[in-house]
N, C-alpha and C positions, 0 to 999 in steps of 0.2 A: 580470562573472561570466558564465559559460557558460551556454548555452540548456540544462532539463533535462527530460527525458523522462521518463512515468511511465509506467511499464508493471504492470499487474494481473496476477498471474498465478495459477490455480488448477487445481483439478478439475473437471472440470466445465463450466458456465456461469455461475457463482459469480460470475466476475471479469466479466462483462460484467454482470450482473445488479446486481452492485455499483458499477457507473460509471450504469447508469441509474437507480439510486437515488439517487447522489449527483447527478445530474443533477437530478432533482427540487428539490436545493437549490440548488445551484450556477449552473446552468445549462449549458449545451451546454461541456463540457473538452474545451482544446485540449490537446494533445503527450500525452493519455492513451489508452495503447491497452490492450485485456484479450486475454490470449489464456488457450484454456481446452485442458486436457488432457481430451480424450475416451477413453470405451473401445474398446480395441484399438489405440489409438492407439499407432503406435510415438515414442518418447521421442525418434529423431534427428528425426526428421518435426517436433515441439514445437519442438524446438531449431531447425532449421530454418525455423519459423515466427518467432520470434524474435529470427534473429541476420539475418534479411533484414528484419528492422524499425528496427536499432538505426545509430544514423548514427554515427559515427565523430566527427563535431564535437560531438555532445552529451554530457553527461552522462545516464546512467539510472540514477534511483530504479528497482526494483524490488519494488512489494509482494505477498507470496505466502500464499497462503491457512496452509500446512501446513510446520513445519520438519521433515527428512526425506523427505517425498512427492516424487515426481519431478518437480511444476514450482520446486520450490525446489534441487532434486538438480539439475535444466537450469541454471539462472540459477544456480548457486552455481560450475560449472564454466565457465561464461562472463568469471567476475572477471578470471582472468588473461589475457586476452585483450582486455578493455571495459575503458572508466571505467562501472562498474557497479556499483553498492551495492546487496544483497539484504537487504531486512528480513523477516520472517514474521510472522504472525499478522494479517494485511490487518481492518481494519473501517473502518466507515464513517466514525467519526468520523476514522481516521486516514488514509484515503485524503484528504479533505475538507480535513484542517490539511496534509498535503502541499500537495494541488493550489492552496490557497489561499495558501499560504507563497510555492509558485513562481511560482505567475500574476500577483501585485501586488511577486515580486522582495522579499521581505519575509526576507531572509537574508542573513547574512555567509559562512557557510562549506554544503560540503555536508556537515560533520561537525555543525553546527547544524541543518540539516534532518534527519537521521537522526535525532539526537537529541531533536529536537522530537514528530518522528512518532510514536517510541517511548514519550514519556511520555505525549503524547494516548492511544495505544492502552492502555496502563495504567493510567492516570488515567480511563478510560472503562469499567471494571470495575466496577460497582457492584451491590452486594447491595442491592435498593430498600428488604426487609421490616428489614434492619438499619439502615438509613438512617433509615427516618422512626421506627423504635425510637427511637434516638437522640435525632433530632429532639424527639421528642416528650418523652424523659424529660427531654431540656436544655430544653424550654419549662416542664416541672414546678418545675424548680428556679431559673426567674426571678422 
C-alpha cells in the first residue's frame, strides 16, 4: 500500500491547533501537515500552499474543518488532478483514528480509511446529559 499523507485543513489556526492537540496523545505525527486559511487571504495563495505540499507518489487524506468554506472549496477542486480524498467535519477523535490507522499500516483499502474516519467522527457525537439519563434509568431496571 502507498505512503499516505494527512493534511489538516481549516479557517483559521484550527488545523494546526488540532494536530498539537492530538499531539498530546499521539505524540510528534509524521506525513501530517495543517494548513490554515487566514483573513484576506487570497484562496489561489491557500491552494498554492497546498498543492506545493502534496507529493505525487502519495496518497492524501484530507481533513477540513467546514463543508462549503473555502479550505474544503481548495481541496475539493484539487481531486481531479491528486489521488486525494476530502472528508469534512475534521475532530479530534477523527484526526487521531486516521493517523493511527496509517502510522501502524492498519488498513486494507483507502476507501476503509475514509470510512473508518467517518464513523469515528459520528460515533463521537455524544449528548453526555442523555447518556448518563440513560445510563442511569438502565441501572434502575437491573
Amino acid at each position: 500500500m502507498e505512503d499516505v499523507k494527512i493534511i489538516v485543513a481549516s479557517h483559521g489556526y484550527f488545523s494546526k491547533e488540532l494536530i498539537k492537540s492530538a499531539e498530546m496523545i499521539a505524540g510528534p505525527m509524521k506525513n501530517v501537515e495543517a494548513f490554515s486559511l487566514l483573513p484576506n487571504m487570497e484562496p489561489s495563495k491557500f491552494r498554492g500552499e497546498i498543492t506545493s505540499a502534496i507529493d505525487n507518489d502519495s496518497a492524501v487524506i484530507a481533513l477540513v474543518d467546514l463543508f462549503g468554506g473555502t479550505p474544503a472549496n481548495v481541496l475539493s477542486s484539487l481531486i481531479e488532478n491528486y489521488n486525494i480524498e476530502v472528508v469534512t467535519g475534521v475532530s479530534l477523535p477523527m484526526l487521531l483514528e486516521l493517523y493511527f490507522n496509517v502510522s501502524q499500516n492498519q488498513f486494507n483499502s483507502h476507501e476503509d480509511l475514509i470510512n473508518n474516519t467517518v464513523k469515528v467522527g459520528t460515533e463521537g457525537i455524544v449528548h453526555v446529559n442523555e447518556f448518563l439519563l440513560d445510563r442511569e434509568e438502565n441501572d434502575e431496571l437491573d
